[in-house]
VMD Tcl script that draws the C-alpha trace (Angstrom):
set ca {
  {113.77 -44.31 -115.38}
  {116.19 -42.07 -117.17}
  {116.39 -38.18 -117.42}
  {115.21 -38.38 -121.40}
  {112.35 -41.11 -120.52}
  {111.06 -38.72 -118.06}
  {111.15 -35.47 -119.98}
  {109.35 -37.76 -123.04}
  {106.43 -38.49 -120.35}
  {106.13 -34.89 -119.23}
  {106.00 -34.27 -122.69}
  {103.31 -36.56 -123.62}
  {100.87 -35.15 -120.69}
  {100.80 -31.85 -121.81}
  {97.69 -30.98 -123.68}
  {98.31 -30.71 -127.31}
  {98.65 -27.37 -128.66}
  {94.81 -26.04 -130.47}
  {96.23 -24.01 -133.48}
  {92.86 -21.83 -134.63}
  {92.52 -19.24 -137.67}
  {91.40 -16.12 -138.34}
  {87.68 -15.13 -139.29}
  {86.87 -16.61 -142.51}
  {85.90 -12.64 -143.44}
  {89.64 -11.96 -143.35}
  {90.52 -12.75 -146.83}
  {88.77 -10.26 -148.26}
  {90.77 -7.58 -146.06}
  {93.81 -9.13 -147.24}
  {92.99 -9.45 -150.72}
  {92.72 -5.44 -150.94}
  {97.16 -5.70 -150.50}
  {97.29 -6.63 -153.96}
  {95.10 -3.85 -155.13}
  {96.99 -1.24 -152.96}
  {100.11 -2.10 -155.06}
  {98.37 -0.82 -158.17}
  {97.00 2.10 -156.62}
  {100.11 3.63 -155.09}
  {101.44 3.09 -158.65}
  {98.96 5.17 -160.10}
  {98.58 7.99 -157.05}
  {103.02 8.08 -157.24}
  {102.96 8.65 -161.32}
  {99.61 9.43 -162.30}
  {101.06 11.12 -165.72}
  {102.20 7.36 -166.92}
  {99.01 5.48 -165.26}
  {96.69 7.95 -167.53}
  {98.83 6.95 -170.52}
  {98.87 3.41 -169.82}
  {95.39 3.61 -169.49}
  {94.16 5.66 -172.39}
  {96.17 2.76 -174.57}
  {94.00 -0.06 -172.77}
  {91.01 -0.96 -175.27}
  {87.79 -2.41 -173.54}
  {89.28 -6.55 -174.26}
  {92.56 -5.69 -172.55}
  {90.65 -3.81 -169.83}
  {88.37 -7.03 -169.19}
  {91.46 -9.73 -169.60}
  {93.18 -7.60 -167.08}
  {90.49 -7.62 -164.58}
  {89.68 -11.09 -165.29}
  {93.55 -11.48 -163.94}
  {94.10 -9.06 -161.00}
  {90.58 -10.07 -159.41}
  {91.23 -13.46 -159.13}
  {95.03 -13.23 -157.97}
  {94.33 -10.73 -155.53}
  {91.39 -13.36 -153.98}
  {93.62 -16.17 -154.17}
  {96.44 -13.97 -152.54}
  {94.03 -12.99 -149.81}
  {92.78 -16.49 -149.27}
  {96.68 -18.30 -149.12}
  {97.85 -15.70 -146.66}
  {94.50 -16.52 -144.37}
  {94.80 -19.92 -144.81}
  {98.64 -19.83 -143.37}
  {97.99 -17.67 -140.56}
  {97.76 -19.48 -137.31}
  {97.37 -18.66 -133.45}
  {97.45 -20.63 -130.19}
  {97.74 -20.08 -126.69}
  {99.63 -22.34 -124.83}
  {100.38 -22.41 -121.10}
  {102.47 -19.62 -121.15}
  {102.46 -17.71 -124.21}
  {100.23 -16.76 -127.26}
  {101.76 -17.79 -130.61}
  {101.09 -16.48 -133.78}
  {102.52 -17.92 -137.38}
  {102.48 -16.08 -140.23}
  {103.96 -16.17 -144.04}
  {102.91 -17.15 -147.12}
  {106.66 -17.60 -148.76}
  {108.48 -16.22 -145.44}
  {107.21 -17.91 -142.71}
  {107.11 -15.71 -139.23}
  {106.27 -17.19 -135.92}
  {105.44 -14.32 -132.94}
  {105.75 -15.86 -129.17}
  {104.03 -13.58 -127.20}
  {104.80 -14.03 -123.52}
  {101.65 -13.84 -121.09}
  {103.10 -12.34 -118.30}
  {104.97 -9.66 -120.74}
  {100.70 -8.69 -121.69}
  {99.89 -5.13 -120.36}
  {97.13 -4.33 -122.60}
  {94.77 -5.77 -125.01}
  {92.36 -3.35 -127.37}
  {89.35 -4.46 -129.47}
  {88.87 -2.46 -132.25}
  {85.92 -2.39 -134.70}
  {86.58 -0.60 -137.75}
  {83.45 0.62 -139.47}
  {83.52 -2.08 -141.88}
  {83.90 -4.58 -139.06}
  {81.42 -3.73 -137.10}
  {78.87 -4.29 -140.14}
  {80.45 -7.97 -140.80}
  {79.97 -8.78 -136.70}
  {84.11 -9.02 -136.47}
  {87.19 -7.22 -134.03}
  {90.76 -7.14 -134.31}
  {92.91 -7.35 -130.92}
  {95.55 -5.68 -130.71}
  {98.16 -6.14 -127.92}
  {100.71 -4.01 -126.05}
  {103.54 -5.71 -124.93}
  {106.24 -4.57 -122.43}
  {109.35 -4.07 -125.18}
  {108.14 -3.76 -128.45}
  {107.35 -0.73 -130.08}
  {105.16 -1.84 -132.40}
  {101.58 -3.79 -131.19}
  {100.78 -7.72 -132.71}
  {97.07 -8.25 -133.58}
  {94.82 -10.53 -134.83}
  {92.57 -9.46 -137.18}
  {89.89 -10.28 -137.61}
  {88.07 -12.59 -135.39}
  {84.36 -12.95 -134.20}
  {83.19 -10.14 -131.87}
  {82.55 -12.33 -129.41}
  {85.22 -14.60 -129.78}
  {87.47 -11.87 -129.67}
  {86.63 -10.66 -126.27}
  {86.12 -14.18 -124.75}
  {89.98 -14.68 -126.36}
  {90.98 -11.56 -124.57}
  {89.36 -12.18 -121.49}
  {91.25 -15.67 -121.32}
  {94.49 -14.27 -122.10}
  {94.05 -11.16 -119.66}
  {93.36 -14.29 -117.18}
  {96.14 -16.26 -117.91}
  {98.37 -13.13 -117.66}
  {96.70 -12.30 -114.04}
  {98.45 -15.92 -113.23}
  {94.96 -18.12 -113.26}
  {95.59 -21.90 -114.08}
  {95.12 -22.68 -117.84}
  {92.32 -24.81 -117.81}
  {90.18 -22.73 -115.94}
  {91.67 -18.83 -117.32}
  {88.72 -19.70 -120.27}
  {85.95 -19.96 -117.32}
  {87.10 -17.07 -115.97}
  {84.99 -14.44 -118.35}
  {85.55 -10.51 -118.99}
  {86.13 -9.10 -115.69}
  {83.15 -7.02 -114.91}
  {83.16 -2.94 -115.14}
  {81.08 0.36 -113.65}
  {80.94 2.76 -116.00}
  {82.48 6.04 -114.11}
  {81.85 8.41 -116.74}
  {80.43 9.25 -120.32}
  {81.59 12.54 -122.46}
  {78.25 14.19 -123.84}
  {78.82 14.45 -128.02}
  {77.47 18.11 -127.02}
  {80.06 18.87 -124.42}
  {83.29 17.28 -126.50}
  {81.53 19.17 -129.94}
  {81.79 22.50 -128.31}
  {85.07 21.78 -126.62}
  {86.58 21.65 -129.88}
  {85.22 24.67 -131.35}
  {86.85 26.23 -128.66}
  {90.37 24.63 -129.06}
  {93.21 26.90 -129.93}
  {94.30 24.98 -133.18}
  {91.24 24.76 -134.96}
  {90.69 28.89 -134.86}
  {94.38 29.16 -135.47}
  {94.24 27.59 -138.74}
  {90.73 29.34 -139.31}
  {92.68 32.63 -139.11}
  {95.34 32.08 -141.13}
  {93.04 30.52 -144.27}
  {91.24 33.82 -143.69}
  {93.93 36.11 -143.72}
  {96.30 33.84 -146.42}
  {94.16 33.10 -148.60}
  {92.52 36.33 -149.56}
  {96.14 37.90 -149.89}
  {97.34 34.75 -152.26}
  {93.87 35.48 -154.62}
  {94.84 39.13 -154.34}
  {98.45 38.53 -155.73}
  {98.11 35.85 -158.14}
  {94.22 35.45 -159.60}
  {94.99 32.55 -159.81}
  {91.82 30.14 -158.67}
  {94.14 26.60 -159.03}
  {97.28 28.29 -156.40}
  {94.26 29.28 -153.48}
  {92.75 26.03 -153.63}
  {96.33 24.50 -153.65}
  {96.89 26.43 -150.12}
  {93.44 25.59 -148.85}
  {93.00 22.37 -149.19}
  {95.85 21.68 -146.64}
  {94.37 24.46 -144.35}
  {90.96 22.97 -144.27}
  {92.79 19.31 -144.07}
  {94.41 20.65 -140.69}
  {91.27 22.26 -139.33}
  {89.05 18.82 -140.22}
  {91.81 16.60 -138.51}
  {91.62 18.44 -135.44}
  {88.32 19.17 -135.07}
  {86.07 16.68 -137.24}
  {88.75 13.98 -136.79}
  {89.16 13.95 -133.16}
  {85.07 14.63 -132.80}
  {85.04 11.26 -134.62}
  {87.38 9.60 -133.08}
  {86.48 10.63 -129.56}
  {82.71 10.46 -130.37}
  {80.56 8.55 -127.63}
  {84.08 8.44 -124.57}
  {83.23 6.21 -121.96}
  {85.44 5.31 -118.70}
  {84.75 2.12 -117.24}
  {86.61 0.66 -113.57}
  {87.85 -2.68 -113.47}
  {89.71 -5.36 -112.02}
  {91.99 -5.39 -115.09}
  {92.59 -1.41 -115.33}
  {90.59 1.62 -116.58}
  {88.61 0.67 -119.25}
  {87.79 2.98 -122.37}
  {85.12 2.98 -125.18}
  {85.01 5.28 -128.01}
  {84.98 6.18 -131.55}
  {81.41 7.03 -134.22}
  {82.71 4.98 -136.91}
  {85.63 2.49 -135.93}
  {84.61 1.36 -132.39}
  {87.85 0.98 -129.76}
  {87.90 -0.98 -126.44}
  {90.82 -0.38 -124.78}
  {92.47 -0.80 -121.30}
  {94.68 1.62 -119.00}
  {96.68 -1.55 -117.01}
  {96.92 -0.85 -113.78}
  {100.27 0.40 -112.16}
  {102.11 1.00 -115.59}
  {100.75 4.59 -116.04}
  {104.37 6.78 -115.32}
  {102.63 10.34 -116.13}
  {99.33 11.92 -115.86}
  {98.94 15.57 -117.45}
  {95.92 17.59 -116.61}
  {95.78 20.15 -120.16}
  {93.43 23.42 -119.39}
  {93.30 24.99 -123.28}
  {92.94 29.06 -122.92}
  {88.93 29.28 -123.96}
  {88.18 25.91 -121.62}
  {89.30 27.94 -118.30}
  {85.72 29.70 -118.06}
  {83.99 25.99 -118.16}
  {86.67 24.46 -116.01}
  {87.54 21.61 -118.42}
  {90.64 20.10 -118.69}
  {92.01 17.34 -121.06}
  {93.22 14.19 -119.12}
  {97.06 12.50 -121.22}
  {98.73 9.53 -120.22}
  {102.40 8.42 -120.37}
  {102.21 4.65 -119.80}
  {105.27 1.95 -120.66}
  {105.46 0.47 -123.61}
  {101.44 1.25 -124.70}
  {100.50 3.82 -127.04}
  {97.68 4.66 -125.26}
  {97.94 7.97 -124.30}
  {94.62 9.77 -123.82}
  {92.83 8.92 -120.83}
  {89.69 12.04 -121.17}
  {89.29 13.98 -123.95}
  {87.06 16.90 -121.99}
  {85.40 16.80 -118.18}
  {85.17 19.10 -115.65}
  {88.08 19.55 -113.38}
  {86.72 18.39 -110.34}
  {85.51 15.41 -111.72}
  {88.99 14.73 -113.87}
  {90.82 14.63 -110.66}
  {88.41 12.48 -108.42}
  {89.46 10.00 -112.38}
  {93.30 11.03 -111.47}
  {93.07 9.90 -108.12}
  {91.90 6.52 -109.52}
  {94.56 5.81 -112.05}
  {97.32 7.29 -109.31}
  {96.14 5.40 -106.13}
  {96.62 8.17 -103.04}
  {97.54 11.17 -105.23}
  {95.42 14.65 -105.03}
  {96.20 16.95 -107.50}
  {98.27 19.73 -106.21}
  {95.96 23.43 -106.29}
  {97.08 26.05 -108.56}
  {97.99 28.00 -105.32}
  {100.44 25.51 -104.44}
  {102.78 25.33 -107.17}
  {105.64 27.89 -107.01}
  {106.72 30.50 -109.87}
  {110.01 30.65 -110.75}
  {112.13 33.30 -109.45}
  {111.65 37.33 -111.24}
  {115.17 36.60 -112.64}
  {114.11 33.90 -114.87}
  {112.60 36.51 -117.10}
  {115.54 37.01 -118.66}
  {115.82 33.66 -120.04}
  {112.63 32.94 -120.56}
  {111.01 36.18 -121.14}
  {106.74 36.28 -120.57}
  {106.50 32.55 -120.68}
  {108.26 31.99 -117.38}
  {105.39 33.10 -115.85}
  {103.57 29.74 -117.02}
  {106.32 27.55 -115.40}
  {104.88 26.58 -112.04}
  {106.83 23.64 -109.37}
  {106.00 21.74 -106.40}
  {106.83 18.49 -104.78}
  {104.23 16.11 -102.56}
  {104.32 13.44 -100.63}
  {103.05 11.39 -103.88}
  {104.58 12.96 -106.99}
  {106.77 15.33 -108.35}
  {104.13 18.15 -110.15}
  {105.51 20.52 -112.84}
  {103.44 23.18 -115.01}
  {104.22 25.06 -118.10}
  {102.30 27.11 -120.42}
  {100.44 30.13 -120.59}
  {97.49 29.85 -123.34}
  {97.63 26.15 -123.04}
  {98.61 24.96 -119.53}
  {99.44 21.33 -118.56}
  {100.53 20.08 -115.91}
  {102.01 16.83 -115.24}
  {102.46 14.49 -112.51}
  {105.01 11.59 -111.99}
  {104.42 9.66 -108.95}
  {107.86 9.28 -107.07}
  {108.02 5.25 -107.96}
  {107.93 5.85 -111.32}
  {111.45 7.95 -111.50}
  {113.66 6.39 -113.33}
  {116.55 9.10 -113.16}
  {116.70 12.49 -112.28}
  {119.46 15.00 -113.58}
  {120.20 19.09 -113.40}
  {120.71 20.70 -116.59}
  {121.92 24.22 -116.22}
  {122.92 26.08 -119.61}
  {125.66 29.04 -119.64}
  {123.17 31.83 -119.69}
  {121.23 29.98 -116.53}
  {124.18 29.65 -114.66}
  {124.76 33.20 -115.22}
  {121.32 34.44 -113.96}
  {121.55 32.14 -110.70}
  {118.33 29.20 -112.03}
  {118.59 25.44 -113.54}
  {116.00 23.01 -114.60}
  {115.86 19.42 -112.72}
  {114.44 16.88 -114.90}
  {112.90 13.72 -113.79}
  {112.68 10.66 -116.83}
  {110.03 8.12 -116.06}
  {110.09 4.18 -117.63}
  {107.67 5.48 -120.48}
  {110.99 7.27 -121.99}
  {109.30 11.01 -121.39}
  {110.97 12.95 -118.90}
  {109.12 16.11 -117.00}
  {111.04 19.09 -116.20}
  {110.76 21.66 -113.63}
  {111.98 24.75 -115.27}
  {114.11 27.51 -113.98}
  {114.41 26.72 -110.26}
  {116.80 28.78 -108.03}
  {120.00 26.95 -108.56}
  {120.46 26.27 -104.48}
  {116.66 25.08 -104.95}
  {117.50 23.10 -107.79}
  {120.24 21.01 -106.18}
  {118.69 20.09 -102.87}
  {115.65 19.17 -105.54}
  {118.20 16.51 -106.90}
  {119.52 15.28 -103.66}
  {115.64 14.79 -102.60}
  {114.20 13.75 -105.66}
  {116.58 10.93 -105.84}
  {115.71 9.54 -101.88}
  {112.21 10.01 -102.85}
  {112.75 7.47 -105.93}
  {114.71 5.20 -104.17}
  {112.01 4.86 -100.96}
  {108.98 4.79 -103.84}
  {110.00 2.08 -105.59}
  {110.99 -0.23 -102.25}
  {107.90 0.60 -100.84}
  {105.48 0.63 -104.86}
  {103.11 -2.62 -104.95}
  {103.62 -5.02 -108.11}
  {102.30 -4.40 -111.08}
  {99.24 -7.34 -111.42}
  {96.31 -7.17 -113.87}
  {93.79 -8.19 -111.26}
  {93.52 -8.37 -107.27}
}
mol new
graphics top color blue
foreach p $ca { graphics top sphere $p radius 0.5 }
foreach p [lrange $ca 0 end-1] q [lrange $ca 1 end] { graphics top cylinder $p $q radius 0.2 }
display resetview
């Protein structure tokens, strides 16, 4: 048998390829493109859309409905009806394109994270988008909208297939199963807000702005010009977030940390284990009393960067030490000030800038009403570099700065310059033996 007659028999035993569609719902979330056109046009010059309107008599105004309403359905039904997906042994394809046709191949292995996401409106029709990180894009590929439960039996199969389980069983395999570690009280994350640094910042100034603009102008139309953005600001960092981070729930898996939150739009998403590159620990001013702290995350190539929006410290780091297998966070006692001499290029703040070095990660604080500190276990340096300006070299300090594969960097500011270079020199063997010794990155054990 020849090389082509064998390659046309392999070819033949493979399964064919199951192309499936969207949820028949999905049209109608389309269909609101073609309105959005028509609505920008009127928010970007709403002088000429007033005109144009005022001309329009009640038959035009019908005519023009009885156009726009069905091309905006039919628009919203073509582009469903040439959207495709399919997972195949090895990757999960997605076509696209009603005049441009756009084929995605999404390569399992290349998987780090999937999210379900229920917008409000979602959750009322029973449907979930899935939205997936992948390691080297920027941007994430979803699928919306599918069944609820079809879209978590889709991404349990493809977190299965990524974890290396054969294809015709990765389907029987199911949604790994969780314990819930912890669950942020709507109380507790309502008054942690109220005493967050931004939102009584803003508070301030519309209180002391706003009086002085009435006092200067009388003008009623110029105050509520300037407070509408205030009271924009203070509502997206206090209502939003409260909205957003409404109901915060931390689940353990086999597949990573996972996370539930949100009062209207409902978000399942997943931490993947061994990608996370930087943990910060962020202890606002008026949260010290309470002992909260926020928990960030720095993890490649996800946008998922908030791992607890309030807890208690204790219990934040017993969650640190889950995400960074054999870290303890370093007490406040243990990271080092710079030296007094700093003040002089850093005057007050330096005092905020705290150091130290562990066995498991390089730690570095800054801040003095809002202090964070961050942690980058020693695997996860990418490069580390000395950066030492003119007026620094002239008062005897440099920074070291560590960059991790998330494309952050963490910097340990104005260490004694004899400090900072051994730093280098040990920072560097530290990467080298981390990464020889790290375990690979798998979704599940």
């Amino acid at each position: 048998m020849t090389a082509p007659d064998v390659h046309e028999d392999v070819l033949r035993d493979r399964p064919p390829v199951s192309e499936r569609r969207l949820h028949p719902i999905t049209p109608f979330r389309r269909a609101w493109a073609f309105v959005a056109v028509l609505i920008g046009w009127a928010v970007h010059d709403p002088d000429q859309a007033q005109r144009q309107l005022t001309r329009l008599t009640t038959t035009t105004l019908l005519i023009g409905l009885a156009v726009i309403l069905p091309a905006a359905a039919l628009y919203g039904f073509l582009t469903w009806w040439f959207t495709h997906f399919a997972v195949t042994e090895s990757e999960l394809r997605i076509r696209t394109g009603l005049l441009f046709r756009r084929t995605a191949h999404i390569r399992l292995e290349r998987i780090q994270a999937i999210d379900v996401t229920q917008p409000l409106l979602a959750r009322v029709a029973g449907v979930a988008k899935l939205r997936l990180d992948v390691i080297g894009t920027d941007k994430k590929d979803e699928l919306a909208f599918l069944g609820a439960g079809e879209a978590r039996a889709l991404r349990a199969e493809l977190l299965a297939r990524a974890a290396g389980f054969a294809p015709e069983t990765a389907h029987e395999v199911g949604e790994a199963p969780s314990r819930q570690m912890l669950r942020v009280p709507p109380g507790v994350l309502a008054v942690s807000l109220l005493l967050t640094g931004a939102t009584w910042g803003w508070l301030i100034v519309a209180a002391v702005a706003l009086p002085s603009l009435w006092a200067a102008t009388h003008s009623l139309w110029t105050v509520l010009a300037a407070a509408v953005p205030m009271l924009g600001a203070v509502g997206a960092g206090s209502v939003g977030r409260f909205v957003t981070e409404y109901d915060w729930t931390l689940s353990e898996s086999p597949d990573g940390l996972r996370i539930d939150h949100g009062l209207l739009d409902r978000a399942h998403e997943t931490v993947p284990p061994g990608r996370v590159q930087t943990v910060r620990l962020v202890e606002p001013l008026l949260w010290r009393r309470r002992r909260w702290v926020r928990v960030e995350l720095d993890v490649a190539g996800s946008s998922n960067s908030l791992l607890l929006p309030v807890a208690p410290r204790e219990l934040a780091e017993s969650v640190v030490a889950r995400v960074l297998p054999g870290v303890d966070v370093p007490p406040r006692e243990a990271l080092v000030r710079p030296p007094r001499r700093a003040r002089w290029c850093v005057p007050v703040w330096w005092r905020g800038y705290g150091f130290t070095v562990t066995d498991a990660v390089f730690a570095a604080r800054h801040g003095l009403l809002r202090r964070s500190l961050s942690l980058v276990p020693h695997a996860k340096v990418q490069s580390v570099r000395l950066v030492q300006g003119p007026w620094q070299r002239a008062r005897g300090v440099a920074d070291v700065v560590v960059d991790t594969g998330a494309d952050k960097s963490v910097t340990a500011r104005l260490r004694d310059t004899a400090e900072a270079a051994a730093l280098l020199r040990s920072q560097a063997e530290r990467s080298r033996t981390g990464r020889r010794d790290a375990l690979p990155d798998r979704w599940m054990t």
